[in-house]
C-alpha positions as CSV (number, residue, x, y, z in Angstrom):
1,X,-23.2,-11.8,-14.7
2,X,-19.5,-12.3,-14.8
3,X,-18.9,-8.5,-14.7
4,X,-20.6,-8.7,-11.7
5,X,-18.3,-11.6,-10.7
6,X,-15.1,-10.0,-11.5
7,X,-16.2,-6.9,-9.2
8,X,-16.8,-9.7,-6.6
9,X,-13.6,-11.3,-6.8
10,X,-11.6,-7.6,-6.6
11,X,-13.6,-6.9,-3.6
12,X,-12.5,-10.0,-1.9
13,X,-9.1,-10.2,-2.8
14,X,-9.3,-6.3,-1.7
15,X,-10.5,-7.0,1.7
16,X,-8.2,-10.2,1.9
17,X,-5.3,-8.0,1.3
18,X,-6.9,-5.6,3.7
19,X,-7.1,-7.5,6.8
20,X,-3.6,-9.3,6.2
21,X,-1.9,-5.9,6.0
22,X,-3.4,-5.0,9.3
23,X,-2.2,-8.7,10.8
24,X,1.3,-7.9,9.8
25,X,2.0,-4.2,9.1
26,X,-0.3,-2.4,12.3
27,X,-0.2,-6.0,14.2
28,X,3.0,-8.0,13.8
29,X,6.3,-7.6,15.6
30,X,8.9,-8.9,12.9
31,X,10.7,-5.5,12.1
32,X,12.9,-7.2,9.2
33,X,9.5,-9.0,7.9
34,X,7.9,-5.8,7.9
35,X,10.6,-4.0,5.5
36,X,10.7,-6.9,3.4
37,X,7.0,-7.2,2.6
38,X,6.2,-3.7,2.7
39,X,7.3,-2.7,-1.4
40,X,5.8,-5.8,-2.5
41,X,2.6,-5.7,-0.3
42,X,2.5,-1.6,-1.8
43,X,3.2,-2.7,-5.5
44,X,0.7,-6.2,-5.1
45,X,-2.1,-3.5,-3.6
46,X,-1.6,-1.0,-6.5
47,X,-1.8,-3.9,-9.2
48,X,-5.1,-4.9,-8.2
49,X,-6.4,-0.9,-7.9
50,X,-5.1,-0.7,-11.7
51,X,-6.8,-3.5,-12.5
52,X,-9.9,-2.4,-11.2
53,X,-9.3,0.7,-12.9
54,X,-8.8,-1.4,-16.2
55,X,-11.8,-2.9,-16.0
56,X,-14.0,-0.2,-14.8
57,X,-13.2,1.1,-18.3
58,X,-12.9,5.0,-17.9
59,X,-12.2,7.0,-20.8
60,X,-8.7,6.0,-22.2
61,X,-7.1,9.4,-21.0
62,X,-8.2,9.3,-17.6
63,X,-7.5,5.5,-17.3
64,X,-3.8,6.3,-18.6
65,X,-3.2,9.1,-16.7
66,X,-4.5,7.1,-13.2
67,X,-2.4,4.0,-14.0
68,X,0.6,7.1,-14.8
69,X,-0.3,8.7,-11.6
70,X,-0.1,5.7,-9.8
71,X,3.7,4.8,-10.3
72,X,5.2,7.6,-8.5
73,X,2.4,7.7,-5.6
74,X,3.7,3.9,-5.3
75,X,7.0,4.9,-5.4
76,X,6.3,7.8,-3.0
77,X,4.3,5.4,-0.7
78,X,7.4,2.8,-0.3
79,X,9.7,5.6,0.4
80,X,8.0,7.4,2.8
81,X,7.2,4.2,5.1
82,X,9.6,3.2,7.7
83,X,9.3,1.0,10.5
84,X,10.9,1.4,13.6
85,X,13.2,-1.1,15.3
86,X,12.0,-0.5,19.0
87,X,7.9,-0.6,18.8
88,X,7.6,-2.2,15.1
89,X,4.9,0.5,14.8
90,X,4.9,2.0,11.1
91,X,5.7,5.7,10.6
92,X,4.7,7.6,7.5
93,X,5.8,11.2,6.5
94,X,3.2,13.8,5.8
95,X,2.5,14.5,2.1
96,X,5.1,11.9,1.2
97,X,7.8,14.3,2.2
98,X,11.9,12.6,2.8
99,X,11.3,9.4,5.3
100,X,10.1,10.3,9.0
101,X,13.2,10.2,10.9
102,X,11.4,9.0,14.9
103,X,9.3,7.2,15.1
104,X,5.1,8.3,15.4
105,X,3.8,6.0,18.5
106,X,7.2,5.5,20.6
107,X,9.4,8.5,19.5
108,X,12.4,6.7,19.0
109,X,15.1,7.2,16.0
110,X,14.4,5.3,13.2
């Protein structure tokens, strides 16, 4: 029962996270809040997908080679985010290649 529980409480705090990412990230207007929160929304998102991981309880090498995996693809997924200063839309490069340099929904410069 609190296996079951636990798995409750990741989904919510999952779909929490979920729906306040869209509020401010696809939603909000505040460039500069964007940029700020971004890396720590990223990080906070990826801690709770390892923990899941963690208590899911794969074997040990698999478990240690997603929770490896995941650093860089965090990294990777900061990096290659930007927002842009005219629609506040985000912009992400393909395949995590450098930063998009105009922006996806307005075409302006970022």
């Amino acid at each position: 029962m609190m296996q079951q529980s636990l798995m409750i409480i990741f989904a919510a705090i999952w779909l929490a996270m979920a729906a306040g990412s869209y509020m401010l990230f696809q939603r909000g207007t505040d460039v500069a809040r964007k940029r700020k929160l971004w890396p720590r929304y990223t990080i906070a998102s990826n801690v709770v997908i390892a923990a899941v991981i963690v208590y899911a309880q794969p074997p040990l090498p698999m478990m240690i080679g997603l929770l490896v995996f995941m650093v860089p693809l965090t990294w990777l997924t900061i990096r290659s985010t930007k927002f842009c200063d005219g629609c506040g839309s985000p912009s992400r490069a393909p395949f995590f290649m450098k930063p998009p340099e105009k922006c996806s929904h307005c075409q302006q410069k970022l």
